[in-house]
Biopython code that builds the backbone (N, CA, C, O; Angstrom):
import numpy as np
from Bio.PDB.StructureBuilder import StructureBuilder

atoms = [
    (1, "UNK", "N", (30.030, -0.407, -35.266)),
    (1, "UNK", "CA", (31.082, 0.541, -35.011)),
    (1, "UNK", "C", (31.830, 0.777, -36.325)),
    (1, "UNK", "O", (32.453, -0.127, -36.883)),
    (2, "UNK", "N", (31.734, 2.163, -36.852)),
    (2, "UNK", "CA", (32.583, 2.088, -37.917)),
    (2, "UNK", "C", (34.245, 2.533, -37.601)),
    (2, "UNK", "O", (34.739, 3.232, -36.716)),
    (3, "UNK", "N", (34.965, 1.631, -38.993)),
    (3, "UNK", "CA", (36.304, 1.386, -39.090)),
    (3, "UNK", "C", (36.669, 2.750, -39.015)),
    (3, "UNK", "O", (36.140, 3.599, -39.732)),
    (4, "UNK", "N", (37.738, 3.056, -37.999)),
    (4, "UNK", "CA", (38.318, 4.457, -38.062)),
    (4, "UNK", "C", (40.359, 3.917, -38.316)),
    (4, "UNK", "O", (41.003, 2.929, -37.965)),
    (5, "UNK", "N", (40.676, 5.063, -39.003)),
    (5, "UNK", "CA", (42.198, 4.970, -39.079)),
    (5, "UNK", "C", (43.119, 4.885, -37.864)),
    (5, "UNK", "O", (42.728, 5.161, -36.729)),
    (6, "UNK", "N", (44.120, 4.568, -38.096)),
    (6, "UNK", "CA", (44.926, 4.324, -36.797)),
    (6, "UNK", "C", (45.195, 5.802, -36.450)),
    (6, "UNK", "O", (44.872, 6.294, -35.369)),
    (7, "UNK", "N", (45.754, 6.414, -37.355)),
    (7, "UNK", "CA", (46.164, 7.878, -36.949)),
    (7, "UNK", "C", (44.454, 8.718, -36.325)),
    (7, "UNK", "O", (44.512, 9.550, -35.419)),
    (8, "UNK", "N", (43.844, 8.546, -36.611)),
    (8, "UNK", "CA", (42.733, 9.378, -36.155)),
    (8, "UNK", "C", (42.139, 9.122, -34.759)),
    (8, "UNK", "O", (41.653, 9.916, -33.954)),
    (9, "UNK", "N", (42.368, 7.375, -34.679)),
    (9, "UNK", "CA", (42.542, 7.060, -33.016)),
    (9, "UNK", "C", (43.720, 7.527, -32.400)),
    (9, "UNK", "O", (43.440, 7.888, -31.257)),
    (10, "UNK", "N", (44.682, 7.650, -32.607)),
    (10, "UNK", "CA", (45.525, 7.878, -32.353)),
    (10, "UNK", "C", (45.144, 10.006, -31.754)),
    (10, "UNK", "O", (44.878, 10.635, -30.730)),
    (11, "UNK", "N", (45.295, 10.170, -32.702)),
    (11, "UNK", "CA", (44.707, 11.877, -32.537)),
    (11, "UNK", "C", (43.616, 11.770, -30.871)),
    (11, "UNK", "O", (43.739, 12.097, -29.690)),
    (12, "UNK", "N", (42.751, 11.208, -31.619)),
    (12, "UNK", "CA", (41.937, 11.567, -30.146)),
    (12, "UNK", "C", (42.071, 10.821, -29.126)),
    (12, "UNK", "O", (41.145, 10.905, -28.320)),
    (13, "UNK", "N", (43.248, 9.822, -28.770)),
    (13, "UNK", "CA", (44.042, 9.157, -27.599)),
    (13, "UNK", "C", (44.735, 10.526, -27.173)),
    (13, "UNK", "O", (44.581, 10.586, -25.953)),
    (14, "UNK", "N", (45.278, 11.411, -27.513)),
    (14, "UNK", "CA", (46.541, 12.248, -27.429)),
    (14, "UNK", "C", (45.939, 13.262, -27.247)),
    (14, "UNK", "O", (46.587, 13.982, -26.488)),
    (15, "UNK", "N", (44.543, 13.937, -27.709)),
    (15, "UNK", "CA", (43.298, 14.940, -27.243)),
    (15, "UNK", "C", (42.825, 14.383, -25.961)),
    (15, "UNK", "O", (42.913, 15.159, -25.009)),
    (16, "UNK", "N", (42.434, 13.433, -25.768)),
    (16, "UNK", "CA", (41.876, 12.902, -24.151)),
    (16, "UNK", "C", (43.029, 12.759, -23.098)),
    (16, "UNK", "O", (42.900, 12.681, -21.876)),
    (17, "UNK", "N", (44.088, 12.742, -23.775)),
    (17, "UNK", "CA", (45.258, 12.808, -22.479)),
    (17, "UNK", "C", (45.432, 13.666, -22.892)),
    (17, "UNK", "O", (45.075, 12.873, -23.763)),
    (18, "UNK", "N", (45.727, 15.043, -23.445)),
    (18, "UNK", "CA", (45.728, 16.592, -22.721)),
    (18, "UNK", "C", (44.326, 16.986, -22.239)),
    (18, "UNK", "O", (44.361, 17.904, -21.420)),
    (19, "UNK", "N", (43.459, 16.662, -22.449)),
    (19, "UNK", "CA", (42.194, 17.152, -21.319)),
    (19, "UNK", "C", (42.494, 16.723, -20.429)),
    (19, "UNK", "O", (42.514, 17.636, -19.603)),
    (20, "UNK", "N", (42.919, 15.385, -19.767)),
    (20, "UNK", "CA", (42.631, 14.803, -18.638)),
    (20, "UNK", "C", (43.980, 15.796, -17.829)),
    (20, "UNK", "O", (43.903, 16.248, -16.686)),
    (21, "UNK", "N", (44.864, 15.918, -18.533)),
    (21, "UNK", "CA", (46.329, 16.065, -17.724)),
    (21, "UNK", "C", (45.902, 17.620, -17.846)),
    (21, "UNK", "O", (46.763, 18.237, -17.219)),
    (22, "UNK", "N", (44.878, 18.603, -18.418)),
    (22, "UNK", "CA", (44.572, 20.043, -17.757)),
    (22, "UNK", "C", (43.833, 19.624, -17.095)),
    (22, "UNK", "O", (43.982, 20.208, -16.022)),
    (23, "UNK", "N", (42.847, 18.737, -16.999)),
    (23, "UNK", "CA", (41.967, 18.473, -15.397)),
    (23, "UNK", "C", (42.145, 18.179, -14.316)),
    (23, "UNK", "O", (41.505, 18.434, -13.296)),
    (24, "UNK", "N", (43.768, 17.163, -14.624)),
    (24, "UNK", "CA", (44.104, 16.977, -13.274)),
    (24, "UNK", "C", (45.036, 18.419, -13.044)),
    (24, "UNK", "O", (44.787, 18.621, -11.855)),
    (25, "UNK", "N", (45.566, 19.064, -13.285)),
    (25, "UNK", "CA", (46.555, 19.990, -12.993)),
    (25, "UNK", "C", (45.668, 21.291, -12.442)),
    (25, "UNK", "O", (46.192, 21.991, -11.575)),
    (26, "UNK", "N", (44.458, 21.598, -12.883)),
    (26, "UNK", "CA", (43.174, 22.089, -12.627)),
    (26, "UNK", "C", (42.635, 21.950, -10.993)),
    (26, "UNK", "O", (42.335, 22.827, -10.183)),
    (27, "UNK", "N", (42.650, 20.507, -10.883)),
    (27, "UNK", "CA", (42.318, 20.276, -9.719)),
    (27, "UNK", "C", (43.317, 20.352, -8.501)),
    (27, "UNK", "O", (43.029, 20.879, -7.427)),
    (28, "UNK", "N", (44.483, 19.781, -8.789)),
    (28, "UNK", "CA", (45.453, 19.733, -8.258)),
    (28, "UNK", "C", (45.931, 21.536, -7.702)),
    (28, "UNK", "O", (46.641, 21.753, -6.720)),
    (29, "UNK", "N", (45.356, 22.594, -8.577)),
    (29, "UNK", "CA", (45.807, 23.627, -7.757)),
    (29, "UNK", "C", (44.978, 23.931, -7.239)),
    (29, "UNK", "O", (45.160, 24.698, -6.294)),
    (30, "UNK", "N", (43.598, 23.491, -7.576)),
    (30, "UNK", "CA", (41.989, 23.770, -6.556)),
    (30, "UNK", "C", (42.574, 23.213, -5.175)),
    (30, "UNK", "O", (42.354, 23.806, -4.119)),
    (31, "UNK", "N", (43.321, 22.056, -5.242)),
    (31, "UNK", "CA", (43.584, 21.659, -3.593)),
    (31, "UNK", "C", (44.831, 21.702, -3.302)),
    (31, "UNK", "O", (45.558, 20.829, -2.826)),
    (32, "UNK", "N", (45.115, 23.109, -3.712)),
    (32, "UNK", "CA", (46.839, 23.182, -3.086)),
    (32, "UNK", "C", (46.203, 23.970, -1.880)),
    (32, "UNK", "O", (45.398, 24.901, -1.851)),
    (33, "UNK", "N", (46.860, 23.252, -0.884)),
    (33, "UNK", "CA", (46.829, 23.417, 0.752)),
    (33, "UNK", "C", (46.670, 25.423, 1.078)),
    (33, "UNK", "O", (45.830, 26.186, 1.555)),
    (34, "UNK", "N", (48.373, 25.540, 0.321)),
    (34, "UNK", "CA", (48.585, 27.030, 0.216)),
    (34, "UNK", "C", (47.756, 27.778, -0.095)),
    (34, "UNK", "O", (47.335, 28.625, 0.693)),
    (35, "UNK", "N", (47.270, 27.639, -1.441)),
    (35, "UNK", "CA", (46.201, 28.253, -2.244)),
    (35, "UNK", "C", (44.995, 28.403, -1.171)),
    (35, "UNK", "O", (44.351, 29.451, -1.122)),
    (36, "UNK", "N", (44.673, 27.136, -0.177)),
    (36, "UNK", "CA", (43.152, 27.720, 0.252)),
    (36, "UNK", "C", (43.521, 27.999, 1.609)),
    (36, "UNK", "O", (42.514, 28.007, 2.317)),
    (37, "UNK", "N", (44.576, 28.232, 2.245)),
    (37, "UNK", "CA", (44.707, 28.771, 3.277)),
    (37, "UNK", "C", (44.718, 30.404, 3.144)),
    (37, "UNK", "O", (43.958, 31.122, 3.793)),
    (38, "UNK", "N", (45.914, 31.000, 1.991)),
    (38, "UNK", "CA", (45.198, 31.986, 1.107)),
    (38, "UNK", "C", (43.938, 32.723, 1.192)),
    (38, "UNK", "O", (43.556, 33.852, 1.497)),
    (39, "UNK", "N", (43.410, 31.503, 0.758)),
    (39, "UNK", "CA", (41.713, 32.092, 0.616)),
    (39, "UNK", "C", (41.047, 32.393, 1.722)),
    (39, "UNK", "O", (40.113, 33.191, 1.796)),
    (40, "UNK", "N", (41.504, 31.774, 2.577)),
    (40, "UNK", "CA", (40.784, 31.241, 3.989)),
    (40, "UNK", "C", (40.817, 32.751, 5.203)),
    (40, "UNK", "O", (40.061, 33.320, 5.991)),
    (41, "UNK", "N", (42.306, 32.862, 4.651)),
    (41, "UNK", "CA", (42.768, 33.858, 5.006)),
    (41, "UNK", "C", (42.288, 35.439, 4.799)),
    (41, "UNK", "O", (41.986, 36.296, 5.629)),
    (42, "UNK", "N", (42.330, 35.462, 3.673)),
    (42, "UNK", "CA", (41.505, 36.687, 2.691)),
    (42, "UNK", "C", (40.105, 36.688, 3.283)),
    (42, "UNK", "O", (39.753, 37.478, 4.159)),
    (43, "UNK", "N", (39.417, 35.858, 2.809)),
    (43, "UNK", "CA", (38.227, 35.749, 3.131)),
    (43, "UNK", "C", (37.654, 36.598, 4.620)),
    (43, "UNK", "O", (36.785, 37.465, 4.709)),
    (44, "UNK", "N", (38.760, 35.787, 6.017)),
    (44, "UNK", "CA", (38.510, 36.308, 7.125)),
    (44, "UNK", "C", (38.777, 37.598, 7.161)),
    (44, "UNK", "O", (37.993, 38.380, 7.698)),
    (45, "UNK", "N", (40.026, 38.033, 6.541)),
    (45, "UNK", "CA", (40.511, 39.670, 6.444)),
    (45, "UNK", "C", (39.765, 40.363, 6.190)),
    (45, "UNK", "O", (39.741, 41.417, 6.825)),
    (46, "UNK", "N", (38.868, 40.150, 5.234)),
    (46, "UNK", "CA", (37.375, 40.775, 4.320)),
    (46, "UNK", "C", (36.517, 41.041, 5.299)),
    (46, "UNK", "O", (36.019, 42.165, 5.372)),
    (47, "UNK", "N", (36.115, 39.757, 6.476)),
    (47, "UNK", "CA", (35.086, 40.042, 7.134)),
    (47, "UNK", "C", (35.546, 40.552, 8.194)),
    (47, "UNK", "O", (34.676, 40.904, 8.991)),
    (48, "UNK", "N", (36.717, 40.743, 8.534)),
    (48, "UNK", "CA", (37.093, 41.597, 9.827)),
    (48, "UNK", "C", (36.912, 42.867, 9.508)),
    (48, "UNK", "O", (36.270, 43.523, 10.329)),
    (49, "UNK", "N", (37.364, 43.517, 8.365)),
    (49, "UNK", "CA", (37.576, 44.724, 7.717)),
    (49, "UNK", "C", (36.103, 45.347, 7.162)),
    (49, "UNK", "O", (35.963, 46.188, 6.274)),
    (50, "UNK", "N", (35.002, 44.651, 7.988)),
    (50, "UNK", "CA", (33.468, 45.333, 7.525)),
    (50, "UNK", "C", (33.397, 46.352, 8.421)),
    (50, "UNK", "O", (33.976, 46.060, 9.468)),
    (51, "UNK", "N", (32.895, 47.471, 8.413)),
    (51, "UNK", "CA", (32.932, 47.776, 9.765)),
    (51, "UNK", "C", (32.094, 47.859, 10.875)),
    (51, "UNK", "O", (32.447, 48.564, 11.820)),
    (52, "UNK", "N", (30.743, 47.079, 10.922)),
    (52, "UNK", "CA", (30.235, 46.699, 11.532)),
    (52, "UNK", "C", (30.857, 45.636, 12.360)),
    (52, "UNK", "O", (30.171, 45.347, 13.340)),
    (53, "UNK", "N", (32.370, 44.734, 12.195)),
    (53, "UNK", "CA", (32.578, 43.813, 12.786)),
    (53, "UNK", "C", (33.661, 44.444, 13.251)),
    (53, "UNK", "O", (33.974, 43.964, 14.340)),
    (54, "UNK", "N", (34.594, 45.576, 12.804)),
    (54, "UNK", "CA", (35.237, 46.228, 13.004)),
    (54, "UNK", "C", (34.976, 47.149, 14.551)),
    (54, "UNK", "O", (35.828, 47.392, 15.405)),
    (55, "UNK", "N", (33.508, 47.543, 14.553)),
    (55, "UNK", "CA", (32.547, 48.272, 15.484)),
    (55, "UNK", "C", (32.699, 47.362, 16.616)),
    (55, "UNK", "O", (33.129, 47.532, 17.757)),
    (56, "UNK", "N", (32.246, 46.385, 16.018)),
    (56, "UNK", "CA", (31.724, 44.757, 17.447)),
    (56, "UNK", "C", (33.155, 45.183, 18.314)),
    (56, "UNK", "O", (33.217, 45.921, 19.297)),
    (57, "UNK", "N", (34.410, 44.389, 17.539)),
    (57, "UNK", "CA", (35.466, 44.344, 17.828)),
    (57, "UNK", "C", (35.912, 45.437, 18.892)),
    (57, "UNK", "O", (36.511, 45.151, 19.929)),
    (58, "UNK", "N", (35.606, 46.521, 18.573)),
    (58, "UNK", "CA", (36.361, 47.398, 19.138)),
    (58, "UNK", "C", (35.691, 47.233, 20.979)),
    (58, "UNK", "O", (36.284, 47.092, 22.049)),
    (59, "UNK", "N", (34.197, 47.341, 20.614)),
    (59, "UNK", "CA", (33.166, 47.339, 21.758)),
    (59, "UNK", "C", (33.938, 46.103, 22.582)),
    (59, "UNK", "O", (34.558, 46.485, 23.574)),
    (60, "UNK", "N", (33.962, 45.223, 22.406)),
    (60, "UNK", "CA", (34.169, 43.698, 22.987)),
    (60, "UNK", "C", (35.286, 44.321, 23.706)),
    (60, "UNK", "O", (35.327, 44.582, 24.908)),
    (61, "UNK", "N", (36.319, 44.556, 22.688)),
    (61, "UNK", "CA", (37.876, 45.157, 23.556)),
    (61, "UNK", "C", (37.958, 46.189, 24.979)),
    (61, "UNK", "O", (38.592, 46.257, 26.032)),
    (62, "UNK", "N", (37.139, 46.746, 24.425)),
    (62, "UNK", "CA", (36.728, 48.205, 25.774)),
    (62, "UNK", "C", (36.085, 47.657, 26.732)),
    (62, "UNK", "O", (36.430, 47.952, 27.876)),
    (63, "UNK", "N", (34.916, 46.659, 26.517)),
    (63, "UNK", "CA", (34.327, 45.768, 27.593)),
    (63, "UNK", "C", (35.500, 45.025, 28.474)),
    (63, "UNK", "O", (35.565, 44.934, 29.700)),
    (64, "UNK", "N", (36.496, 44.472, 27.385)),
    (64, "UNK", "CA", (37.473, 43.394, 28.130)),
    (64, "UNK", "C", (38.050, 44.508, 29.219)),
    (64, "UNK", "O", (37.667, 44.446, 30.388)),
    (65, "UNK", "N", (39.010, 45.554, 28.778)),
    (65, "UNK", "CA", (39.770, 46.718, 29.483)),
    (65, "UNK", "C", (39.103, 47.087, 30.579)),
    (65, "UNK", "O", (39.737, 47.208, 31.627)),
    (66, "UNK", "N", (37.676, 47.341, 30.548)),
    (66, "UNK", "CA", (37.028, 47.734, 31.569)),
    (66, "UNK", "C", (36.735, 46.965, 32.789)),
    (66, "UNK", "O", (36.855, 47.450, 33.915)),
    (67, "UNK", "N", (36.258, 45.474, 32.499)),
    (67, "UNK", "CA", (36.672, 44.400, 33.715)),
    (67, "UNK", "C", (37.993, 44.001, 33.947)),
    (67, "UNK", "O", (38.237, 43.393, 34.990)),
    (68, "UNK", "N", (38.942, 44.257, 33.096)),
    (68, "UNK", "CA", (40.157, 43.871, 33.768)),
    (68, "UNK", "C", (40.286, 44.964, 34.579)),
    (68, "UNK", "O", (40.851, 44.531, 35.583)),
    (69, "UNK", "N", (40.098, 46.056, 34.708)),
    (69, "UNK", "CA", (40.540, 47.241, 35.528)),
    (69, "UNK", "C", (39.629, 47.249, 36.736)),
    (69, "UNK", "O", (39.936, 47.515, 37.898)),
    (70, "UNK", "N", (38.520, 46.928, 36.272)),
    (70, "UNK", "CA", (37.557, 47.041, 37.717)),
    (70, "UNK", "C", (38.036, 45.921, 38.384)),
    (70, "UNK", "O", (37.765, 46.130, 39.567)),
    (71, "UNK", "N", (38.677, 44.694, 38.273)),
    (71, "UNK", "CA", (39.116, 43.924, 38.649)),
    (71, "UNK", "C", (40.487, 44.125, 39.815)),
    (71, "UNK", "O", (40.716, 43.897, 41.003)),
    (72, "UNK", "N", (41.082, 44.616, 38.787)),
    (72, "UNK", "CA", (42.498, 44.973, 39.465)),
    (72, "UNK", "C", (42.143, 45.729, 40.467)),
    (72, "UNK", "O", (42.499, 45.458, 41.614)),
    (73, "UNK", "N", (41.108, 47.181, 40.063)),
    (73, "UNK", "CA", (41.014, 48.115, 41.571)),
    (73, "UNK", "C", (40.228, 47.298, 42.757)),
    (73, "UNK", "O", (40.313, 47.669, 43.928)),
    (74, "UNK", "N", (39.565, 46.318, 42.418)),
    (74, "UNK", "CA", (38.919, 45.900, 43.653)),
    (74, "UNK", "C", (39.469, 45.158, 44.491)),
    (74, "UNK", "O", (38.836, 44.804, 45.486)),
    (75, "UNK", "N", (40.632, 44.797, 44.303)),
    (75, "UNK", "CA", (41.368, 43.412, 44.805)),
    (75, "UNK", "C", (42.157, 44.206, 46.358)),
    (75, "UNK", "O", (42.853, 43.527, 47.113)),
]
sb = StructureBuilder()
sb.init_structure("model")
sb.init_model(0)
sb.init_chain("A")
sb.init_seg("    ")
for serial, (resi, resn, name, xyz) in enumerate(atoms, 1):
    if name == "N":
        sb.init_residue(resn, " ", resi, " ")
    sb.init_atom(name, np.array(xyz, "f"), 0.0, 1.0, " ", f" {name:<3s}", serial, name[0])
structure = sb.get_structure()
């Protein structure tokens, strides 16, 4: 192992703790709760807003309206 200066260990003690402390701060907003509910959120908005699911949606709804009503008149 060659002899290195104190200051030059020193340097790259003080380089590896700012990498580590942007990695953890990095990660730490990868798992902010908020942040992926956010996403979670978006994400679903995206796939509601296709309109093929938009289409489904609507169909399903008119199906529901239609047995609740045939329902009600038969009673």
């Amino acid at each position: 192992m060659a002899n290195r200066d104190p200051e030059s260990i020193k340097r790259e003690i003080d380089q590896a703790r700012d990498q580590l402390a942007l990695t953890v701060d990095s990660l730490a907003e990868r798992a902010n709760p908020q942040r992926l509910a956010d996403d979670a959120k978006a994400a679903v908005i995206g796939f509601l807003r296709k309109p093929a699911v938009t289409a489904s949606l609507a169909g399903a709804g008119l199906l529901v309206v239609f047995v609740v009503i045939r329902r009600v008149k038969n009673r």
